[in-house]
C-alpha positions as CSV (number, residue, x, y, z in Angstrom):
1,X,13.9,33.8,4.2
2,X,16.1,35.1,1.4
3,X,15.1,36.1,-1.7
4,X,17.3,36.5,-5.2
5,X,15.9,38.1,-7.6
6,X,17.9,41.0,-10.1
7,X,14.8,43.3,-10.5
8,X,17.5,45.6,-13.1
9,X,17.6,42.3,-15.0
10,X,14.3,41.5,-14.5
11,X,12.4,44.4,-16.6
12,X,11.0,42.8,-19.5
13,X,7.7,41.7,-19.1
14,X,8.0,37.4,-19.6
15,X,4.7,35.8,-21.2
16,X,5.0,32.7,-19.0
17,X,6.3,32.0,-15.2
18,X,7.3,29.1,-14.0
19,X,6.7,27.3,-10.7
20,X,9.2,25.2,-9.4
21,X,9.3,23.7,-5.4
22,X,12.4,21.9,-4.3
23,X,13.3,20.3,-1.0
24,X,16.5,17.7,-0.5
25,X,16.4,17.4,-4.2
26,X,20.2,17.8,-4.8
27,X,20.2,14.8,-6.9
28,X,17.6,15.6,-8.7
29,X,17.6,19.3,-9.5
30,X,19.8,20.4,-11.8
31,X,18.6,18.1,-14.2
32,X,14.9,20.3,-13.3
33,X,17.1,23.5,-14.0
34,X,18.9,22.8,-17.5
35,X,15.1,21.4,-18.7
36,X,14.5,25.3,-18.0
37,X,17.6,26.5,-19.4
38,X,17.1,24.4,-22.7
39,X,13.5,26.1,-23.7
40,X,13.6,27.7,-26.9
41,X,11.1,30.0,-27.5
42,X,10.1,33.1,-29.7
43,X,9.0,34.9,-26.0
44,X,10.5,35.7,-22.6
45,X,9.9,33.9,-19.4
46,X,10.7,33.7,-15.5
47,X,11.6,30.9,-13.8
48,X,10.4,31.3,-9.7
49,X,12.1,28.9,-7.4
50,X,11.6,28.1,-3.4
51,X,13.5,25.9,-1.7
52,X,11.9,24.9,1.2
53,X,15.2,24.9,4.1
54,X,16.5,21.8,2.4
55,X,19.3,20.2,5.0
56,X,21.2,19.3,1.7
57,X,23.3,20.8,-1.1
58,X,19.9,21.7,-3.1
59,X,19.6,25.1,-2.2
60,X,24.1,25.6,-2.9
61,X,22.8,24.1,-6.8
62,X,19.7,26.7,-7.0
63,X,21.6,29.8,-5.9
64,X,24.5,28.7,-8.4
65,X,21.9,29.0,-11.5
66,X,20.5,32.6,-10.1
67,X,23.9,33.5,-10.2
68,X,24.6,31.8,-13.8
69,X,21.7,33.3,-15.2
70,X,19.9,36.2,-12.7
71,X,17.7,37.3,-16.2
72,X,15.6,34.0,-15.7
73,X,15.7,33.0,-12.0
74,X,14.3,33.7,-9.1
75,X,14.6,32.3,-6.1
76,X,13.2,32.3,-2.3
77,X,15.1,30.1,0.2
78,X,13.4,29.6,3.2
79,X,15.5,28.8,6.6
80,X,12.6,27.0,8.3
81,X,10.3,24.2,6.4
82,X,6.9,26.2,5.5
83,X,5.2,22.8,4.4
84,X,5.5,21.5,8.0
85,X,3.3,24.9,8.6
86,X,0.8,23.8,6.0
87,X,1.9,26.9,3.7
88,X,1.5,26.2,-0.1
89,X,4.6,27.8,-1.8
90,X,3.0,28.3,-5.1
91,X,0.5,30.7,-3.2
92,X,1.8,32.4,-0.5
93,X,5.7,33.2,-2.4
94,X,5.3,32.5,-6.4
95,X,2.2,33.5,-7.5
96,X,2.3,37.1,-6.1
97,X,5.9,37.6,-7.5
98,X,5.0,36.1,-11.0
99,X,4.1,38.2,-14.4
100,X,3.4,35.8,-16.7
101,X,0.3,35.5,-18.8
102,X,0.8,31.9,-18.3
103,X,2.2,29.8,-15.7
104,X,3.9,26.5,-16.1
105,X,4.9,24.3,-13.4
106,X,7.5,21.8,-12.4
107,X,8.4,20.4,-9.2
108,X,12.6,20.2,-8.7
109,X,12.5,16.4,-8.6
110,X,10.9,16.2,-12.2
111,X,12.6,17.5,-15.3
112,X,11.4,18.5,-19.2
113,X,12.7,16.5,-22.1
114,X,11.6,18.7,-25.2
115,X,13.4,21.7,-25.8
116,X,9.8,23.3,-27.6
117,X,7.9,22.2,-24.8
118,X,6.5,25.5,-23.6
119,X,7.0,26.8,-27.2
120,X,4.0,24.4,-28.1
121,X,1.7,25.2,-25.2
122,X,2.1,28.6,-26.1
123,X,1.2,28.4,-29.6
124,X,-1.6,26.0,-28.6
125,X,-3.0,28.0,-25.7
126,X,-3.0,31.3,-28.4
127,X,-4.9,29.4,-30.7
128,X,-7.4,28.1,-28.7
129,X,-8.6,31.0,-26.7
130,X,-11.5,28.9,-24.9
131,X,-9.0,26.7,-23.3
132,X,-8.7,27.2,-20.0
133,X,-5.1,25.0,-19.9
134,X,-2.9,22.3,-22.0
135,X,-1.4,19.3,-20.6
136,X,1.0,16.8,-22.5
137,X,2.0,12.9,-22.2
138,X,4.9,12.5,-20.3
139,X,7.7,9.1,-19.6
140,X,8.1,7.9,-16.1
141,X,11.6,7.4,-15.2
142,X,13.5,5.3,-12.8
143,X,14.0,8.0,-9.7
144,X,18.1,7.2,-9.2
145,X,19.2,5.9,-13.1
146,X,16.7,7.8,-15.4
147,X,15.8,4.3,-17.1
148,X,12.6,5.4,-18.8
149,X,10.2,2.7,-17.5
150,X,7.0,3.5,-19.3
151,X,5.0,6.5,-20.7
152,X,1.4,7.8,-19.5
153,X,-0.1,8.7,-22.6
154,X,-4.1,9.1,-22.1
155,X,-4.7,9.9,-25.9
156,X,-2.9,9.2,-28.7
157,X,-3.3,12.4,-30.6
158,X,-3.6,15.7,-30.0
159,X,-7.0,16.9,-29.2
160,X,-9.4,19.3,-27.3
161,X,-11.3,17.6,-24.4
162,X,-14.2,18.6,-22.5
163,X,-14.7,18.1,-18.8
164,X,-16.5,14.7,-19.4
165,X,-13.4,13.7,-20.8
166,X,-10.9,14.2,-18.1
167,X,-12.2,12.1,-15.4
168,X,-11.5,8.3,-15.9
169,X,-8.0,9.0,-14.3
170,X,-6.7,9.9,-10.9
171,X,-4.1,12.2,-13.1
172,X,-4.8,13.0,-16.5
173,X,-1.1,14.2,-16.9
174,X,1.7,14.6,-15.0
175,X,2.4,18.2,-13.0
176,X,4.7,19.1,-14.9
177,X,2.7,19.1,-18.1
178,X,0.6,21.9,-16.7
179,X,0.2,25.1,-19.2
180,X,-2.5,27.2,-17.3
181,X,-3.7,30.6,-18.0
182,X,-3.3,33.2,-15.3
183,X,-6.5,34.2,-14.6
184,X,-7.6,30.3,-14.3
185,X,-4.9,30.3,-11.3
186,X,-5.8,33.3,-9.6
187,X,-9.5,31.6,-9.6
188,X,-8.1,28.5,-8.5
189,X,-5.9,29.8,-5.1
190,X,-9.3,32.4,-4.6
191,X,-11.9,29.2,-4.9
192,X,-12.9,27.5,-1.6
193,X,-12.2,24.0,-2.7
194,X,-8.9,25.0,-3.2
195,X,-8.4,24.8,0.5
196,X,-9.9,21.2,0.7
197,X,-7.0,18.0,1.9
198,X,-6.1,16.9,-1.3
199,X,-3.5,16.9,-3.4
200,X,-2.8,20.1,-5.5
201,X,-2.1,18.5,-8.8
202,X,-5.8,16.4,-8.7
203,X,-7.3,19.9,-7.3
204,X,-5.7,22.2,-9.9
205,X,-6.7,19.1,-12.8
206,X,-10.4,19.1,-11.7
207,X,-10.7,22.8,-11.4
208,X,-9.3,23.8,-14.6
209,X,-10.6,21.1,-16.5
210,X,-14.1,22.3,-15.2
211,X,-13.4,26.0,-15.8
212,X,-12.9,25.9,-19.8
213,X,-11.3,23.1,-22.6
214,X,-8.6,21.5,-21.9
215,X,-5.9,21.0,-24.6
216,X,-3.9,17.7,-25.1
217,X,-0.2,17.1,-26.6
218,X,0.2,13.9,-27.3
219,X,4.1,14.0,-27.4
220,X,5.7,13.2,-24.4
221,X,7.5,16.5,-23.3
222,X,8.3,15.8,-19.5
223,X,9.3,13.3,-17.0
224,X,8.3,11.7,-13.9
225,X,10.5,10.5,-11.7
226,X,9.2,7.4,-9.8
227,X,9.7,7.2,-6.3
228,X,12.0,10.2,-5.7
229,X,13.3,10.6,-2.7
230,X,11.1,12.8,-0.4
231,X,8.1,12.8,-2.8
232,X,4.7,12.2,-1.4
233,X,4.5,8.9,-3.5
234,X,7.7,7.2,-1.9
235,X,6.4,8.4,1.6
236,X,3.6,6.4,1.0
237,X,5.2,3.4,-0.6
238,X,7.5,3.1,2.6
239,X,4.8,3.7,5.2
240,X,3.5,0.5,7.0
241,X,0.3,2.1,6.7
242,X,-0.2,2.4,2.9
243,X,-3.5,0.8,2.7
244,X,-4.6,3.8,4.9
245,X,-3.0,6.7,3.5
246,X,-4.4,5.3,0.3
247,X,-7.8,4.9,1.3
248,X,-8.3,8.5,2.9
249,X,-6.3,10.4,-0.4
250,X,-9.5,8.4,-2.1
251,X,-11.8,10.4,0.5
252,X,-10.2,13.1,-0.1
253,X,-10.6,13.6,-3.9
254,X,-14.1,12.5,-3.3
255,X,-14.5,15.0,-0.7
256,X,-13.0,17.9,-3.2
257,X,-15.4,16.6,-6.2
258,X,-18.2,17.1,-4.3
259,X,-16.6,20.6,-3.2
260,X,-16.5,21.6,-6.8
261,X,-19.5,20.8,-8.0
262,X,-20.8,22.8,-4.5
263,X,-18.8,26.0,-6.2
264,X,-20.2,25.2,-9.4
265,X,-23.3,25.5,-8.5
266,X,-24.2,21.7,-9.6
267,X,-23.5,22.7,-13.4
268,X,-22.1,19.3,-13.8
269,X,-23.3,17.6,-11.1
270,X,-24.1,14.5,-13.5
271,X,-20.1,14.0,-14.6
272,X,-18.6,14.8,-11.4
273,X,-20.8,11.8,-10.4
274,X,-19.2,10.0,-12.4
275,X,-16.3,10.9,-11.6
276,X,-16.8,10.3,-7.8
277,X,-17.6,6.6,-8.5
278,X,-14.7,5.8,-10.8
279,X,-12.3,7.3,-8.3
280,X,-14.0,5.1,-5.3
281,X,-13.0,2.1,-8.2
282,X,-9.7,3.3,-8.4
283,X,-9.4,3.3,-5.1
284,X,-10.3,0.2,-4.4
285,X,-8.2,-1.2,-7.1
286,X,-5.1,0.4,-5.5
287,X,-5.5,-0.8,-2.2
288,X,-6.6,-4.6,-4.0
289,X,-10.2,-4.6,-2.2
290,X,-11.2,-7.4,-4.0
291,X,-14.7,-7.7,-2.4
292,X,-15.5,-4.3,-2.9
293,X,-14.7,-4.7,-6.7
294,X,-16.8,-7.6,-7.2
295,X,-19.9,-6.0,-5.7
296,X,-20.1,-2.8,-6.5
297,X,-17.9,-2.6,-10.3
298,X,-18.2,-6.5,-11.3
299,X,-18.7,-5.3,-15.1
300,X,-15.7,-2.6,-15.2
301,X,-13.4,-4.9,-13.1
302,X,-13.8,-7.5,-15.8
303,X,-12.7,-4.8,-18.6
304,X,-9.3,-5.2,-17.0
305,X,-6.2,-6.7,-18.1
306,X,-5.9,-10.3,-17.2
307,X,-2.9,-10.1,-15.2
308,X,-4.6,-6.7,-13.1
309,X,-7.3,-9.0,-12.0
310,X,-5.5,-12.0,-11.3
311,X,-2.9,-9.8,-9.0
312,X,-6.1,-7.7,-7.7
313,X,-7.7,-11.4,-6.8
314,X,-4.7,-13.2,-5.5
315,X,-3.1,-10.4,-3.4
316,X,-6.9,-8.8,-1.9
317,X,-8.0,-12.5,-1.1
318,X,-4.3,-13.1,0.8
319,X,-2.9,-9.3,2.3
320,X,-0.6,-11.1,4.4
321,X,1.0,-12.3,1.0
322,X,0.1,-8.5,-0.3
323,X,2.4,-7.3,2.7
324,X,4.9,-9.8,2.3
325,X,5.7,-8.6,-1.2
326,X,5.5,-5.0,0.0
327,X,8.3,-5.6,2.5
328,X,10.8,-7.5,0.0
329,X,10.2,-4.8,-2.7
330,X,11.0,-2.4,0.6
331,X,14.1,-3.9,1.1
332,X,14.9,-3.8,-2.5
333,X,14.7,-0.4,-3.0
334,X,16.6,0.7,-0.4
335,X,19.7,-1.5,-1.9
């Protein structure tokens, strides 16, 4: 492991830190870094990097910006894959090298689009001292051209939101939307459910949308690249098993919901509920269990868009055809 970090430069005391995990991102990740470089904002902050033994040019690009600009980056560049060990950068190298009052995150495969963007949080975070994090809309992008394809919006307006309101989506907002007070992180990484098999973005969502308020932008700030290479989501979009992986990642938020509310001590036992149920929908809506849709969500299923329900019915009733259109949009992407 090699670390580069200035501590001479490195003296004044930033007000937010931000995450940042790369791995064979080369052709994503300086696109990551100038979001960085771009802030502008009336306070300092740290940018913490890991690369995680990436067998191409990313960690050449990362160590170029440490040396471009050693007041704002820090970087650890690991010679052997710590993920393969089950090791969660963010915990075991970031966190404990961070100042920040705040931490932001960002993984090196995503990038932000507003140059105010943690400028805003800020101010919003200072003002609203019984959040316990803020979270913006983002765009989702085309992985390889940038073509912004869409943009996950939950509400159209800014606005506070309560626990209740945070649950009718796998993903409220995108990772790198997250604006998170330090001492709501620390409780995170100490909780137990933070140890549970599920994703960290759905685990850190829950948990700090259970903890305090949550804050929304409703300007899109960041974007999502869809389908990078050697993100979790492409790994499952390629795998023959899909259906599977989908199914258990569904088990597994159930599994961490009903963690929480164990650590909770059943405070909101009624809404995480709730929750459980509409992410057992989503489930099944994902992997197009038709069946399972009629008889169990017949009412909610019905609430959805025409064409959802007519490719829900036609591909769950025919997964041969489901398949078959898997394979041909396999073969597509990789031309």
């Amino acid at each position: 492991m090699k670390i580069l970090c200035d501590k001479k430069l490195f003296t004044n005391a930033p007000l937010v830190s931000v995450f940042c995990n790369a791995y064979n991102q080369e052709q994503y990740i300086e696109k990551c870094l100038d979001g960085f470089l771009m802030q502008k904002t009336s306070f300092s902050f740290e940018v913490l990097i890991t690369d995680d033994a990436s067998t191409d040019h990313t960690s050449d690009i990362i160590q170029s910006y440490v040396k471009r600009r050693p007041d704002l980056f820090c970087a650890v560049l690991h010679d052997t894959n710590q993920f393969s060990k089950g090791i969660n950068h963010n915990r075991t190298y970031l966190f404990p090298r961070s100042r920040g009052r705040y931490i932001a995150f960002c993984e090196g495969d995503d990038y932000w689009t507003n140059p105010y963007k943690l400028q805003r949080q800020y101010e919003a975070m200072e003002a609203h001292p019984s959040a316990t994090w803020c979270v913006h809309a983002s765009t989702n992008v085309d992985a390889n051209t940038g073509k912004v394809l869409s943009t996950s919006r939950a509400f159209n307006k800014d606005c506070i939101l309560q626990f209740k309101d945070t649950g009718m989506k796998v993903q409220l907002a995108a990772t790198a939307s997250f604006f998170v007070r330090r001492e709501a992180y620390s409780a995170y990484l100490d909780a137990a459910p933070s140890q549970a098999l599920c994703h960290g973005d759905f685990k850190m969502s829950r948990f700090f949308s259970l903890m305090g308020e949550t804050i929304y932008l409703s300007d899109a700030m960041s974007a999502y690249r869809v389908l990078a290479a050697n993100s979790i989501n492409s790994s499952i979009f390629h795998s023959e098993d899909w259906r599977a992986i989908l199914m258990r990642n569904t088990l597994n938020r159930v599994d961490y919901l009903k963690a929480l509310d164990d650590w909770s001590g059943h405070s909101h036992s009624e809404e995480i509920k709730k929750q459980i149920d509409q992410m057992e929908y989503l489930g099944c809506l994902d992997t197009k269990d038709y069946k399972a849709l009629l008889d169990r969500w017949p009412e909610q299923f019905k609430n959805e868009p025409f064409p959802v329900r007519l490719k829900v019915s036609i591909l769950g009733s025919h997964p041969r055809l489901n398949d078959a259109l898997r394979s041909i949009k396999l073969k597509y992407s990789h031309n």
